[in-house]
DSSP file (Angstrom, degrees, kcal/mol; ACC not computed):
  #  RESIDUE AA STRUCTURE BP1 BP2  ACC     N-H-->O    O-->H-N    N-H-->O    O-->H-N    TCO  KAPPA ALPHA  PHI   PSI    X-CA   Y-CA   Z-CA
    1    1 A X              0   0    0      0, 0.0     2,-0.2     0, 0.0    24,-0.1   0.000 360.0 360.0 360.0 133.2   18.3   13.5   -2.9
    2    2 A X        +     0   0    0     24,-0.1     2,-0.2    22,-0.1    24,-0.2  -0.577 360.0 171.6 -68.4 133.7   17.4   12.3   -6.5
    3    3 A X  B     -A   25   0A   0     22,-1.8    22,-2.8    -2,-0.2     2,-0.2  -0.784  28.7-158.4-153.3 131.9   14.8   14.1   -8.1
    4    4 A X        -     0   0    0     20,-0.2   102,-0.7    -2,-0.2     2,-0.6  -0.384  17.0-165.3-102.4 144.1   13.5   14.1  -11.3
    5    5 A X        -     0   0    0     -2,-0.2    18,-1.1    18,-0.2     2,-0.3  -0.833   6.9-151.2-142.4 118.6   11.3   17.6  -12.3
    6    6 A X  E     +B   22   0B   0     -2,-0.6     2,-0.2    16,-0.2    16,-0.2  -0.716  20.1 167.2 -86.6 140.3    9.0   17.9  -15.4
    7    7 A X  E     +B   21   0B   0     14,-2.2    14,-1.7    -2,-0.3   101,-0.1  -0.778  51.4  65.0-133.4 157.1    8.3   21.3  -17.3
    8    8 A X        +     0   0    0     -2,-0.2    11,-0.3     1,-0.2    12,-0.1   0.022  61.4 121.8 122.5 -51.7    6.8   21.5  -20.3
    9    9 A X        +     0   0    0     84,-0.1     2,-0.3     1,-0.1   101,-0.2   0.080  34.1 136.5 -70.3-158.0    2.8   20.3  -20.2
   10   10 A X        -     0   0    0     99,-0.4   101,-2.4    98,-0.1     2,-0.4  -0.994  57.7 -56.9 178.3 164.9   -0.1   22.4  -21.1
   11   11 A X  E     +e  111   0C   0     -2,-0.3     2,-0.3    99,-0.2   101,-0.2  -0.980  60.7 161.6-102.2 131.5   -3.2   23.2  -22.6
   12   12 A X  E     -e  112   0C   0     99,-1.3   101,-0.8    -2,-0.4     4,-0.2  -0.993  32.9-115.6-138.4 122.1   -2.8   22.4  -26.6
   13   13 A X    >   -     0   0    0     -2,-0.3     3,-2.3    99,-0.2    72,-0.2  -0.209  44.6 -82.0 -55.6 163.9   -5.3   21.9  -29.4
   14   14 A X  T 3  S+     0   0    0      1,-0.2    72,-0.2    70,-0.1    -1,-0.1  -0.560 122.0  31.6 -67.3 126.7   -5.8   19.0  -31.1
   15   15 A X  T 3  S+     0   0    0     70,-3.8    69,-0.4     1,-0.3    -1,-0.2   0.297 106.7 123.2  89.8  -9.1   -3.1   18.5  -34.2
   16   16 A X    <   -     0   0    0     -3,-2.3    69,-1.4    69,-0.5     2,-0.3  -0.165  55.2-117.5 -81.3-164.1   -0.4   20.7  -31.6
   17   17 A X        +     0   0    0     66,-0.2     2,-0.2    67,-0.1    66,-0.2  -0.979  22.8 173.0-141.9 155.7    2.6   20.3  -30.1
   18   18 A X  E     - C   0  82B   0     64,-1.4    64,-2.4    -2,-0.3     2,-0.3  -0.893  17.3-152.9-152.5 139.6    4.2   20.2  -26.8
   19   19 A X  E     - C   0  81B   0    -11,-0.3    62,-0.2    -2,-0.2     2,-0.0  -0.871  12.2-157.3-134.6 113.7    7.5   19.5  -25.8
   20   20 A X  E     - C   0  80B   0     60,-1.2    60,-1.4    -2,-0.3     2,-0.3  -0.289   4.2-163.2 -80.3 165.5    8.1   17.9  -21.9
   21   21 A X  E     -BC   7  79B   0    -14,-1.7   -14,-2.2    58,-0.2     2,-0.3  -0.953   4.3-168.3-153.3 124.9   11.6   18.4  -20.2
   22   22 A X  E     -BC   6  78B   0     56,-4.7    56,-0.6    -2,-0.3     2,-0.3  -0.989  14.0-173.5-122.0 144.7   12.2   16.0  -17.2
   23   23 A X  E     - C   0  77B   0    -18,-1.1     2,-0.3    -2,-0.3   -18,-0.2  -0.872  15.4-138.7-110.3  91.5   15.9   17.5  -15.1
   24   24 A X        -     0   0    0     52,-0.7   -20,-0.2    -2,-0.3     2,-0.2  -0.695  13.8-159.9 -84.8 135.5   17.4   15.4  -12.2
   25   25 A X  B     +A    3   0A   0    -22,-2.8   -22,-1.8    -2,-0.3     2,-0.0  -0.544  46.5  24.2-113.4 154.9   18.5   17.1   -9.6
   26   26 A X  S    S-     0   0    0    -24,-0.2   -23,-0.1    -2,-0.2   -24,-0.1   0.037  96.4 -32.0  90.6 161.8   20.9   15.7   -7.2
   27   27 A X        +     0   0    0    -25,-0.1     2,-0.2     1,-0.0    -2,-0.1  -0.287  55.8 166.8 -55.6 125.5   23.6   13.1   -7.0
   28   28 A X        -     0   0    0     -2,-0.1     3,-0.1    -4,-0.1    -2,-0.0  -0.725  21.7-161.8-165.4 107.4   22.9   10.4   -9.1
   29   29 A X  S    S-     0   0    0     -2,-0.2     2,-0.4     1,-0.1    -1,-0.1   0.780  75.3  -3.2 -73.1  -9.1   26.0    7.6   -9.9
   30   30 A X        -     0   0    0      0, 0.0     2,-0.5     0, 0.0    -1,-0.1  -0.931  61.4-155.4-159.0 138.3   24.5    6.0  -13.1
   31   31 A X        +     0   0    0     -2,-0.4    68,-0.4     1,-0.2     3,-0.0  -0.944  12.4 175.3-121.5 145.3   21.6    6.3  -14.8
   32   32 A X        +     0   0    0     66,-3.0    67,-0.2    -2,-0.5    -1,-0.2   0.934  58.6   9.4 -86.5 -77.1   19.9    3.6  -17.1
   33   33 A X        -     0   0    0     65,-0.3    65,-1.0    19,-0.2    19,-0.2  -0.256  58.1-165.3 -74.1-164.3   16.6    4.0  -18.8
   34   34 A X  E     +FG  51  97D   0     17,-1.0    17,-0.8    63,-0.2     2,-0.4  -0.878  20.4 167.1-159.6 108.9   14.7    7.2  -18.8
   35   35 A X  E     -FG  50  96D   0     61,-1.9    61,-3.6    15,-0.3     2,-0.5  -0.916  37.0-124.3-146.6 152.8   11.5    7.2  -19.7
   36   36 A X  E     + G   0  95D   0     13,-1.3    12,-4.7    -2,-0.4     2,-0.3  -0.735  25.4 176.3 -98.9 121.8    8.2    8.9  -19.9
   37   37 A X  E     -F   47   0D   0     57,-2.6     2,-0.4    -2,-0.5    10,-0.2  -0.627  11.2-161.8-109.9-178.9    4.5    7.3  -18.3
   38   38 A X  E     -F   46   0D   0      8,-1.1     8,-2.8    -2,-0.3     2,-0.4  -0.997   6.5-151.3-160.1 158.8    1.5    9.1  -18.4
   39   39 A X  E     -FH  45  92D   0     53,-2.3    53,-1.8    -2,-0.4     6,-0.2  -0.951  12.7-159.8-146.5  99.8   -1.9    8.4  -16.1
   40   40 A X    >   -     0   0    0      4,-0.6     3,-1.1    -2,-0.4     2,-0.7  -0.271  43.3 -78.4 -82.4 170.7   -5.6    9.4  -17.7
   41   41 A X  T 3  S+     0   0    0      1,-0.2     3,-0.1    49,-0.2    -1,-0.1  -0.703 117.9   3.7 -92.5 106.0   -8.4    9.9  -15.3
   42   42 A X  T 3  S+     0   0    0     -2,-0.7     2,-0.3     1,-0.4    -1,-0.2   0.533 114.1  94.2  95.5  10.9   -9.7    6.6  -14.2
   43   43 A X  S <  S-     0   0    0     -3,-1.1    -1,-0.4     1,-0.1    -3,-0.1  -0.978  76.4-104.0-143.2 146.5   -7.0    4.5  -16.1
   44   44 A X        -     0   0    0     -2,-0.3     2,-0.7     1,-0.1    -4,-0.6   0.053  43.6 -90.3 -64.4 177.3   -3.5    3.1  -14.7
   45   45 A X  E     -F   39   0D   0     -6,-0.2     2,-0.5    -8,-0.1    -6,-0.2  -0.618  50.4-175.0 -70.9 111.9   -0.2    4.5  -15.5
   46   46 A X  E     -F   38   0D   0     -8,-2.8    -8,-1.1    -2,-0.7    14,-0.1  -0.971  31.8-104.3-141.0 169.2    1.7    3.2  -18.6
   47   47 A X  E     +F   37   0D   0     -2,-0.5   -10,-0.2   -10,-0.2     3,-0.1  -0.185  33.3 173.2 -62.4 119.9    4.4    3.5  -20.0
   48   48 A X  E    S-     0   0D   0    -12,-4.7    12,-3.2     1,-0.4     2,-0.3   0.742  72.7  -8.9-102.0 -78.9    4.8    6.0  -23.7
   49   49 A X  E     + I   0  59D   0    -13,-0.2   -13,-1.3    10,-0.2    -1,-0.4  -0.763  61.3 179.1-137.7 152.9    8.2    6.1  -24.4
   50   50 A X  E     -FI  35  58D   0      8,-1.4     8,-1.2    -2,-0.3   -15,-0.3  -0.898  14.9-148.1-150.4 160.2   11.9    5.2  -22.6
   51   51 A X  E     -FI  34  57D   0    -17,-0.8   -17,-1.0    -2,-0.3     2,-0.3  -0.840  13.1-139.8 -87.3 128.0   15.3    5.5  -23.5
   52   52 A X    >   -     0   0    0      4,-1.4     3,-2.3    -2,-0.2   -19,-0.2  -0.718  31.3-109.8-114.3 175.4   18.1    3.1  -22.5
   53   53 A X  T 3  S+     0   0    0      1,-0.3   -20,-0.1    -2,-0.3   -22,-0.1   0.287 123.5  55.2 -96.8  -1.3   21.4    4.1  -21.5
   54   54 A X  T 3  S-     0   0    0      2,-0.1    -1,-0.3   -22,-0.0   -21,-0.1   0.387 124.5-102.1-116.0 -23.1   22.7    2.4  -25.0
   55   55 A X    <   +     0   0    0     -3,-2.3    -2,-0.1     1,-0.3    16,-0.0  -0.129  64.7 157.9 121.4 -40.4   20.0    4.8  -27.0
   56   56 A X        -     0   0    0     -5,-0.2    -4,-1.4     1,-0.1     2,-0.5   0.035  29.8-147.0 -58.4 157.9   17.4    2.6  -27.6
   57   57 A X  E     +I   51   0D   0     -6,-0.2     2,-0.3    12,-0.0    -6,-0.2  -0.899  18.4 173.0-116.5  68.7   14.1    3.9  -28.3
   58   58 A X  E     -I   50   0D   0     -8,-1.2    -8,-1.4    -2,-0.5     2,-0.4  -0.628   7.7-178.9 -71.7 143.7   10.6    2.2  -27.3
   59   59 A X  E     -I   49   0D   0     -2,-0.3   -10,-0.2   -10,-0.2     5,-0.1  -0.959  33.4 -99.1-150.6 143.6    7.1    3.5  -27.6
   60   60 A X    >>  -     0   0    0    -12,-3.2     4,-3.1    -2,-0.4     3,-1.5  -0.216  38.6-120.9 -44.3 127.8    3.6    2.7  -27.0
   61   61 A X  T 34 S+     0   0    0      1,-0.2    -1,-0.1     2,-0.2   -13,-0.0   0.841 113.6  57.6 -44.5 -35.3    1.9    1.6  -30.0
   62   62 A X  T 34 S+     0   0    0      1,-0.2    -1,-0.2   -14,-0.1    -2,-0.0   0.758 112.1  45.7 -78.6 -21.5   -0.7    4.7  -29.7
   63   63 A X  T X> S+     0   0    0     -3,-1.5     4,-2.3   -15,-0.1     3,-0.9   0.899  81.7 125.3 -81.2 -34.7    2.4    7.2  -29.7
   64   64 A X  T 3< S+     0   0    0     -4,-3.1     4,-0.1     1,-0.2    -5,-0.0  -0.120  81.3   5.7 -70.2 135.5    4.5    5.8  -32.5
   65   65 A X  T 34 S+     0   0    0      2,-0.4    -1,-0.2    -2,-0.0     3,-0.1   0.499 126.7  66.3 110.2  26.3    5.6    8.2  -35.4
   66   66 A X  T <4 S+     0   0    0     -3,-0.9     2,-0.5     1,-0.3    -2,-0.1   0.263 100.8  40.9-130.3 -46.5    3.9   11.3  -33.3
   67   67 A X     <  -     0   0    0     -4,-2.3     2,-0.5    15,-0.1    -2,-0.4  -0.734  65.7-167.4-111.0 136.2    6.2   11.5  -30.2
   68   68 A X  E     -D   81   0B   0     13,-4.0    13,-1.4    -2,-0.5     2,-0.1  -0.892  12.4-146.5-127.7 119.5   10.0   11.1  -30.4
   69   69 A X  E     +D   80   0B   0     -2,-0.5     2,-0.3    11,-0.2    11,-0.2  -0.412  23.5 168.2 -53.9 152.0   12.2   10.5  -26.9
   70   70 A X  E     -D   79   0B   0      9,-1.0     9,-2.1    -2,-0.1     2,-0.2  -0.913  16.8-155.4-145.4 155.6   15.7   12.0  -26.6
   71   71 A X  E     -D   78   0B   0     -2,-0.3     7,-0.2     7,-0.2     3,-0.0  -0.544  19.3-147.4-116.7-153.9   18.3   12.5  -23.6
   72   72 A X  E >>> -D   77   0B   0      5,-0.7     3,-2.0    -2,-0.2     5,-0.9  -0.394  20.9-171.4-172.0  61.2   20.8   14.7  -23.2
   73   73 A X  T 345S+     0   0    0      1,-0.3     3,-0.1     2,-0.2   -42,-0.1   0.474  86.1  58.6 -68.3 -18.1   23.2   12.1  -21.0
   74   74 A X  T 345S+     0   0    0      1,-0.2    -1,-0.3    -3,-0.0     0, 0.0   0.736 122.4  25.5-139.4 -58.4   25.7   15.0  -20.2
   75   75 A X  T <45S-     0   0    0     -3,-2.0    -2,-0.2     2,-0.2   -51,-0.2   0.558 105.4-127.5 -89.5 -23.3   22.6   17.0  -18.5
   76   76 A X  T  <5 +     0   0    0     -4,-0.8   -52,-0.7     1,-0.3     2,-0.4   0.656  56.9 118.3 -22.0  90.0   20.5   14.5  -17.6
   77   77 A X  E   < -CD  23  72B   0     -5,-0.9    -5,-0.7   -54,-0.2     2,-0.3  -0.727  46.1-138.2-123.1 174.4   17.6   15.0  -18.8
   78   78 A X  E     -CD  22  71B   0    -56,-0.6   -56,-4.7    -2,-0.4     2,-0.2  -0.926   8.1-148.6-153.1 135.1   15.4   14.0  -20.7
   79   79 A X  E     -CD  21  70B   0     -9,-2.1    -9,-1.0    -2,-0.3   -58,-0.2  -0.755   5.0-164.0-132.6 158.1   12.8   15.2  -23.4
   80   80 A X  E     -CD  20  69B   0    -60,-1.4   -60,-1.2    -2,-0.2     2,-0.3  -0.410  12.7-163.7-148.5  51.8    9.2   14.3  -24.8
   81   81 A X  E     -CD  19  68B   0    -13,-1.4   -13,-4.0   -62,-0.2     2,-0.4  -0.364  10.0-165.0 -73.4 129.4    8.3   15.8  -28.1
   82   82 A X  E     +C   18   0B   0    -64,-2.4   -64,-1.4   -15,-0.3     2,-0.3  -0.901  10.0 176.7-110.7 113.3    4.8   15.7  -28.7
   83   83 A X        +     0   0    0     -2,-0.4   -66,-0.2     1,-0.3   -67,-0.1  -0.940  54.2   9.7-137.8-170.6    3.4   16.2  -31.7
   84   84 A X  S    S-     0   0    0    -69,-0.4    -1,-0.3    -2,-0.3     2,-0.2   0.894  82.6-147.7  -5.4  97.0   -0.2   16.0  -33.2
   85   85 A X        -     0   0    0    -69,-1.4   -70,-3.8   -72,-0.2   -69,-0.5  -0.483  12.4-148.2 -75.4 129.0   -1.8   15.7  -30.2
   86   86 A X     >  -     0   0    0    -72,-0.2     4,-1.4    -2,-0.2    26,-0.1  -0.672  29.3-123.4-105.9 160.2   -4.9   13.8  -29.6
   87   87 A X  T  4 S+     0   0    0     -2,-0.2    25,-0.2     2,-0.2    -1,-0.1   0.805 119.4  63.6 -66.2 -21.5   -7.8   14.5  -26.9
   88   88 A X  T  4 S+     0   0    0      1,-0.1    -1,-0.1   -48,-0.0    24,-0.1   0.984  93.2  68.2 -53.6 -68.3   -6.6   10.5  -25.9
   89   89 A X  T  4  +     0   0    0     22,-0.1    -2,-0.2   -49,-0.0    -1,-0.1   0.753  67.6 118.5 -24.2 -83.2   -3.4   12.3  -25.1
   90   90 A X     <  +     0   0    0     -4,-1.4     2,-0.3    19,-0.1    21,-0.2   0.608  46.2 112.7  18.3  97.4   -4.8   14.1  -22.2
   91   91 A X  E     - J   0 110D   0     19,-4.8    19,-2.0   -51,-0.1     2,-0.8  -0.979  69.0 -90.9-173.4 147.8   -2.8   13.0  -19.1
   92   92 A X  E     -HJ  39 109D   0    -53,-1.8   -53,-2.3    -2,-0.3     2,-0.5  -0.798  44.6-154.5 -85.3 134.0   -0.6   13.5  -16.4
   93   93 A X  E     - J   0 108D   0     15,-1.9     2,-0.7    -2,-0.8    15,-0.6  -0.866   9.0-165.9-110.5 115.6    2.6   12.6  -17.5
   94   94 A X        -     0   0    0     -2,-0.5   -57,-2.6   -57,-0.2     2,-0.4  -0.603  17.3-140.4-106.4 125.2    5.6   11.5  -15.3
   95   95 A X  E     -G   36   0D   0     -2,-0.7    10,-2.7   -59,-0.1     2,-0.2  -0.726  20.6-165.4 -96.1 144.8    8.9   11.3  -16.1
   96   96 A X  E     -GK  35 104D   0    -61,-3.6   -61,-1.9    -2,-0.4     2,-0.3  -0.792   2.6-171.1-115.9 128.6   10.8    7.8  -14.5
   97   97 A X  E     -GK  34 103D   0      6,-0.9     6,-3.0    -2,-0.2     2,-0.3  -0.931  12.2-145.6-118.7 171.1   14.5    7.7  -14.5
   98   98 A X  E     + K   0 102D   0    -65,-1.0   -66,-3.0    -2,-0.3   -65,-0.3  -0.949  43.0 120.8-113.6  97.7   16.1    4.3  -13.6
   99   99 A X  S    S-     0   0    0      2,-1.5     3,-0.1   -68,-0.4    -1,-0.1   0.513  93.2 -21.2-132.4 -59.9   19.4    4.0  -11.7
  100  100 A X  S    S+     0   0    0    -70,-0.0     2,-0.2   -68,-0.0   -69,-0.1   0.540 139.3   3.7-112.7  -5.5   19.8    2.4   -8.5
  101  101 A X  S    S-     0   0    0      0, 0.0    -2,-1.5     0, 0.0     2,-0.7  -0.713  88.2 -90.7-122.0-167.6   16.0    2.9   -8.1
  102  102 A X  E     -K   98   0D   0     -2,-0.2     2,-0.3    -4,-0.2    -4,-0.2  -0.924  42.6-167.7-113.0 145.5   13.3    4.1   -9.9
  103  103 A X  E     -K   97   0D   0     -6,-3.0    -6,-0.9    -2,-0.7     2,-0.5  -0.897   9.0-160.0-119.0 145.6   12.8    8.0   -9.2
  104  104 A X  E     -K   96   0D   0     -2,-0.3    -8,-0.2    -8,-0.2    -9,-0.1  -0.904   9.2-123.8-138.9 118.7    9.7    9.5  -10.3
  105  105 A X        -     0   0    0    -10,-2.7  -100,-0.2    -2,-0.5   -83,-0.0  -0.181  26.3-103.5 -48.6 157.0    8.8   12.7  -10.9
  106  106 A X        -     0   0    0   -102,-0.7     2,-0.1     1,-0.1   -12,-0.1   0.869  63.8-119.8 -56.7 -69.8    5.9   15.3   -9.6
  107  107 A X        -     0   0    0    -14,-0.2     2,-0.3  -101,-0.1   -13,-0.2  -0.227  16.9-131.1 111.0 134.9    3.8   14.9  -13.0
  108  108 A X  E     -J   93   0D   0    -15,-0.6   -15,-1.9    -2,-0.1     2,-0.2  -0.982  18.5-126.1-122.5 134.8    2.7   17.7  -15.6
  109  109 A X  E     -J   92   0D   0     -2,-0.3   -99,-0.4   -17,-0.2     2,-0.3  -0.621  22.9-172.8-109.2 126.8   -0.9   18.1  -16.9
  110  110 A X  E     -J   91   0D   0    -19,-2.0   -19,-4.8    -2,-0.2     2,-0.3  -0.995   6.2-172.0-136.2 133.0   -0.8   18.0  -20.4
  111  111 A X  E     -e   11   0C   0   -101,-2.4   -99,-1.3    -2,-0.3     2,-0.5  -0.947   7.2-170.0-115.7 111.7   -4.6   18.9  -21.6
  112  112 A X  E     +e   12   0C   0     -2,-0.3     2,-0.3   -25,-0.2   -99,-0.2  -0.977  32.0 138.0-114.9 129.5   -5.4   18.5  -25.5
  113  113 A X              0   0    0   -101,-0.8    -2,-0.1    -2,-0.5  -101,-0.0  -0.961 360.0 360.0-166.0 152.4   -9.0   20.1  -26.1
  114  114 A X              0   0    0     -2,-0.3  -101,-0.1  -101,-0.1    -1,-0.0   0.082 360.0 360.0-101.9 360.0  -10.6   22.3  -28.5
C-alpha cells in the first residue's frame, strides 16, 4: 500500500526555519507531481508548493521567495524548506504525491508563535 509519511513540522518562531520531509512507502509505478497543501483552522486546504515529474516548480503567491520545493526522484521523497516563517504559516501541512491516484499523507503540525 502507497503511503506517503511527513516528518519535519514543529513549533518555530517567527523569522525561523523548518524543513518538512514527505517518504513514500510502498510500491509505487510512476510518480508525477509531488506536492505540499497545508489546512489552517477554520480554512480549506490549498495547495503551497508542487513539483512535476519534469522539475517544475509552483507556489502559492503567499509562499514565494520564502519556501523552496525539491524531490529526490531516486528516493522519493519529497522536501519543504521553510524559511522566515510567519504566524499565517501555522498549519497542518500534507504532503500529496500524484501517480495513479492521489495519495495523501497523515499531516504535520507546523506552529509558528512567539
Amino acid at each position: 500500500q502507497v503511503q506517503p509519511v511527513e516528518s519535519g513540522g514543529g513549533l518555530v518562531q517567527p523569522g525561523g526555519s523548518l524543513r518538512l520531509s514527505c517518504a513514500v512507502s510502498g510500491i509505487i509505478f510512476s510518480i508525477n507531481a509531488m506536492g505540499w497543501y497545508r489546512q489552517a483552522p477554520g480554512k480549506q486546504r490549498e495547495l503551497v508548493a508542487i513539483v512535476s515529474s519534469s522539475g517544475m516548480k509552483n507556489y502559492v503567491d503567499s509562499v514565494k521567495g520564502r519556501f523552496t520545493i525539491s524531490r529526490f526522484n531516486a528516493k522519493n521523497t519529497v522536501y519543504l524548506q521553510m524559511n522566515s516563517l510567519k504566524p499565517e504559516d501555522t498549519a497542518v501541512y500534507y504532503c500529496n504525491v500524484v501517480g495513479e491516484t492521489h495519495y495523501w499523507g497523515q499531516g504535520t503540525q507546523v506552529t509558528v508563535s512567539s
